[in-house]
C-alpha atoms as one frame of an Amber mdcrd trajectory, in Angstrom:
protein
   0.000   0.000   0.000   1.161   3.349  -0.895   1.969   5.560   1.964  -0.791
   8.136   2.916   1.855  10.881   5.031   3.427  13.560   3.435   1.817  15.578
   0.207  -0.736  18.033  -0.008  -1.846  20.343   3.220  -5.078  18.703   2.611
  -4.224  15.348   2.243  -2.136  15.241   5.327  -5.562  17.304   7.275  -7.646
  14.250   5.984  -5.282  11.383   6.930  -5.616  12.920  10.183  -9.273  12.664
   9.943 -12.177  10.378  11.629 -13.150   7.405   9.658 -16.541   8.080   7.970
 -16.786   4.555   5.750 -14.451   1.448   6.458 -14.511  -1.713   4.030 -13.452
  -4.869   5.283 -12.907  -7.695   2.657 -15.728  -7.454   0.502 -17.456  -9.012
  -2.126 -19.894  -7.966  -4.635 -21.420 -10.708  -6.809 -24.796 -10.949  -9.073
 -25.973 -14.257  -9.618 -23.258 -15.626  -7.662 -20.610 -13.953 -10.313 -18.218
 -11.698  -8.537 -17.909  -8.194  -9.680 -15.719  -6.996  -6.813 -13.630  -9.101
  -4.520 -11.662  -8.657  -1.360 -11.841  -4.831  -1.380 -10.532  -2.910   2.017
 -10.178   0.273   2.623 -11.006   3.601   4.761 -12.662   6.270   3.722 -12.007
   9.909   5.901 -14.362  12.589   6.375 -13.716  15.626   4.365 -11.714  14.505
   1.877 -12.304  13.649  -1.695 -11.840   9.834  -2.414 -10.904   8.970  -5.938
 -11.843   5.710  -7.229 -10.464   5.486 -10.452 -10.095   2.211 -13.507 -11.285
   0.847 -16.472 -14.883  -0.057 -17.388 -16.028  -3.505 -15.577 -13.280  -2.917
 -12.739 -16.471  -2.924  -9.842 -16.411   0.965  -9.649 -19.854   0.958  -9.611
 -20.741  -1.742  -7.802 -18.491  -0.699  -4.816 -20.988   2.520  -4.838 -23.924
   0.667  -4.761 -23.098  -1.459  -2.214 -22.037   1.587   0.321 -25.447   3.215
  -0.318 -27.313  -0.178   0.665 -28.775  -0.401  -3.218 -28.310  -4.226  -2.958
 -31.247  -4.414  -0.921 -33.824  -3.658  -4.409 -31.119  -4.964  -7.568 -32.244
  -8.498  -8.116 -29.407 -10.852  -7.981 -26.765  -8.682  -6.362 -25.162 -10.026
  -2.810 -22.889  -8.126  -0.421 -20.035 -10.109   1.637 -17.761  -8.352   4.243
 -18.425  -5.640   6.661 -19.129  -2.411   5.621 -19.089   0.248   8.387 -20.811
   4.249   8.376 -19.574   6.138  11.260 -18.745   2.935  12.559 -22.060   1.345
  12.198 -22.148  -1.793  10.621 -24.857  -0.758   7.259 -26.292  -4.422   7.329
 -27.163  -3.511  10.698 -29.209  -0.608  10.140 -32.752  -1.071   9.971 -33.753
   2.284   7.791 -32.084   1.694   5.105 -33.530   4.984   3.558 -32.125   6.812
   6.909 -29.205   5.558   5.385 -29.772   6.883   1.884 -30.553  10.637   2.832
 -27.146  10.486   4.372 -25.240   9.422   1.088 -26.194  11.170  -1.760 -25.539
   9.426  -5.484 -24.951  10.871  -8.883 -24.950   8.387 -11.130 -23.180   8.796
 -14.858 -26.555   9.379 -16.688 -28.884  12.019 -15.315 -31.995  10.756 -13.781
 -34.663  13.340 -14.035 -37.931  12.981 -12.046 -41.102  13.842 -13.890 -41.691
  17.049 -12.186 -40.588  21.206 -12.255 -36.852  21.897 -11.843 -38.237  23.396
  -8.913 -39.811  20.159  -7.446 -36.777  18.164  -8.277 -34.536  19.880  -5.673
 -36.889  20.955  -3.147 -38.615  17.163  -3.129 -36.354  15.918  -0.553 -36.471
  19.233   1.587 -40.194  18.427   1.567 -40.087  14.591   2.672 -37.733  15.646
   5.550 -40.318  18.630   6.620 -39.613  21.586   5.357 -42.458  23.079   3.584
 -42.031  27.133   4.361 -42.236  28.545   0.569 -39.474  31.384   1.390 -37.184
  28.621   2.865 -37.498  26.326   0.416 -36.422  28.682  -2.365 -33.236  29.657
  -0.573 -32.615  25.594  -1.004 -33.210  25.643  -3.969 -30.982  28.599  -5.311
 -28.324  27.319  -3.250 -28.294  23.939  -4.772 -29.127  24.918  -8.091 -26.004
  27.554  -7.764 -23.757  24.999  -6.252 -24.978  22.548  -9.117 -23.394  25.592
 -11.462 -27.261  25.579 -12.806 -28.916  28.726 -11.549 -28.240  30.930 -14.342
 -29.260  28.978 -17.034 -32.598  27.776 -15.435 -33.908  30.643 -12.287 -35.824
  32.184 -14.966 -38.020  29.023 -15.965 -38.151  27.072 -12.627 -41.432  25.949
 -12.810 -40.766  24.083 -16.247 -39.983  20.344 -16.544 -36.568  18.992 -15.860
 -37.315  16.548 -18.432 -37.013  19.521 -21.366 -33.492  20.398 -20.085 -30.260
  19.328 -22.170 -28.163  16.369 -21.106 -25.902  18.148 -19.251 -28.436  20.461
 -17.611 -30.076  17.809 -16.428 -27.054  15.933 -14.904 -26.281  19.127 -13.036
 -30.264  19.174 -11.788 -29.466  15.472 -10.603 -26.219  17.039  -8.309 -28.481
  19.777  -6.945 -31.298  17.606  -6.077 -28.419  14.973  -4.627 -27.317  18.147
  -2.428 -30.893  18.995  -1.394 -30.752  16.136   1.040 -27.804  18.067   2.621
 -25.844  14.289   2.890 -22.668  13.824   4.777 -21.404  11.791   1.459 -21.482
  12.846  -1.981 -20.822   9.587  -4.220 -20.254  10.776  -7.804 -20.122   7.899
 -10.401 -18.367   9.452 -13.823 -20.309  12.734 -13.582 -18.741  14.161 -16.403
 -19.898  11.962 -19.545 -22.968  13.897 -19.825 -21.812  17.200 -19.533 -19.522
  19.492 -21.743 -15.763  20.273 -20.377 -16.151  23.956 -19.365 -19.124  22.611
 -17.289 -17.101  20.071 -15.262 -14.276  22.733 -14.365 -17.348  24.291 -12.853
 -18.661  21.481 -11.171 -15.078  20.822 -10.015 -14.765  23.854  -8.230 -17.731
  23.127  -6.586 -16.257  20.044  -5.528 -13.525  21.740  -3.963 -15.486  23.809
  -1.733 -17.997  21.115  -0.525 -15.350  19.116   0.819 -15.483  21.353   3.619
 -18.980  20.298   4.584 -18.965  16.406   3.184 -16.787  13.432   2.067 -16.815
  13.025  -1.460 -16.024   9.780  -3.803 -15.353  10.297  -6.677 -15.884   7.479
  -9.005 -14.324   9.164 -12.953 -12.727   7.576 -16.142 -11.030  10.581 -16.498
  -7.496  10.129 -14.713  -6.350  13.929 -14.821  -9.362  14.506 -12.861  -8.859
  12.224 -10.099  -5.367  14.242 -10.186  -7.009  17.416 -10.008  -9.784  16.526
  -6.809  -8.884  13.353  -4.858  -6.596  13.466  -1.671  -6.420   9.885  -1.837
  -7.389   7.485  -4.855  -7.964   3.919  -5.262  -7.264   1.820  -8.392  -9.782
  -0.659  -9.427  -8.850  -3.346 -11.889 -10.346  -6.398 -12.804 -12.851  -6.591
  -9.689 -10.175  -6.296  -7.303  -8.855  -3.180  -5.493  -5.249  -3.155  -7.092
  -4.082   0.007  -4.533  -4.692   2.888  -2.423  -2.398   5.544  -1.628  -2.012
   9.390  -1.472  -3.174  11.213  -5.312   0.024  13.165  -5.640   2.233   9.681
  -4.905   0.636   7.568  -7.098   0.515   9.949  -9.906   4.222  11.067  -9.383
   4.986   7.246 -10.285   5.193   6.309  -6.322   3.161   3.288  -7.090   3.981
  -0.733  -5.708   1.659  -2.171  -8.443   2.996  -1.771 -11.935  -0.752  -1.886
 -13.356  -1.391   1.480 -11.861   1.409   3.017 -13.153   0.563   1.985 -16.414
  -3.177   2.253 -16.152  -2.194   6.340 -15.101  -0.031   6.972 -17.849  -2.690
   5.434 -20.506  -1.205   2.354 -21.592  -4.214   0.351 -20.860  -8.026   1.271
 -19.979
């Protein structure tokens, strides 16, 4: 394992950090087939986790199974222990407690059939809050955050469904921050939405981790560079190596795979 001391101001404040997810050996399977196997690792709060590999490497999985989403996808089966603030997940008996606490943006947008408006403020409104004036600050602050707000404040109250790809991928990471969740899980965000777009949704990034732990699932190496403290390579269905961003892409690596799977010789 790579060491995690040393680098970045940030990356040495978040090795420092309290553990907000810990994996102990496990598997993901569907059908019996493993898609993930053996995967441990930490997760800190406040920092931005990179998860990064090639497609079929049990990126996605690994998400779904920290969010509980094996409990309604036919087939799929969770072995190991899988802790939240120390809390074994299996263990918890609200597993949508457990949902509003990690929010997920999946790769392709997910729109609900309702207003841009009533996408974000929907979960504000399940948890209680149904003061009109309160609600809208919610909703501007999300929908700015989401780097949405000044395409869209002017036509709030028209379907989500009519905006472009990318505008509606950035309506699916405002309504994800509506729940106001302690983790952000971020499965290749940027394949539905233009470059200039992501720098602004990267910046956002930045500033969030102040409030939240973020993982970052991308296919886009240089931006795993860019965001992650620490970053995990995923090949195969096995979790090759962890270590600190700046090591591993400075060629500190103990796996030659994710040297080579960094500098694009494989993916």
């Amino acid at each position: 394992m790579v060491s995690e001391q040393g680098g970045a101001a940030a990356t040495q404040a978040s090795s420092a950090a309290p553990i907000k997810v810990a994996v102990r050996d496990v598997t993901i399977s569907y059908g019996g087939v493993a898609a993930l196997s053996g995967v441990s690792l930490e997760v800190r709060e406040h920092e931005v986790f990179g998860i990064i590999g090639p497609a079929n490497a049990g990126k996605t999985s690994f998400l779904k199974a920290l969010n509980r989403m094996d409990s309604f996808t036919d087939g799929m089966g969770v072995e190991g222990d899988i802790h939240f603030d120390g809390v074994p997940v299996d263990r918890l008996r609200n597993v949508y407690a457990l949902r509003k606490r990690i929010g997920v943006v999946f790769p392709l947008p997910v729109g609900l059939p309702m207003t841009i408006y009533e996408n974000v403020a929907l979960a504000p409104r399940l948890s209680g809050i149904n003061r009109k004036a309160e609600l809208d600050l919610i909703v501007e602050r999300c929908l700015m955050r989401a780097a949405l707000w000044d395409e869209v404040k002017d036509r709030l109250n028209s379907l989500g469904s009519l905006l472009s790809g990318g505008q509606q991928q950035r309506l699916t990471i405002a309504r994800a921050l509506s729940q106001q969740p302690e983790v952000l899980m971020l499965d290749e965000f940027s394949i539905a939405v233009d470059p200039v777009t992501t720098m602004r949704i990267e910046e956002v990034l930045k500033e969030l981790r102040s409030e939240m732990t973020i993982i970052l699932v991308t296919n886009l190496v240089q931006q795993a560079e860019r965001l992650a403290n620490r970053t995990a390579f995923f090949l195969g269905g096995e979790c090759i190596e962890v270590g600190d961003t700046a090591e591993l892409f400075a060629g500190q690596v103990e796996d030659q795979r994710t040297r080579d799977y960094i500098e694009g010789k494989f993916g």
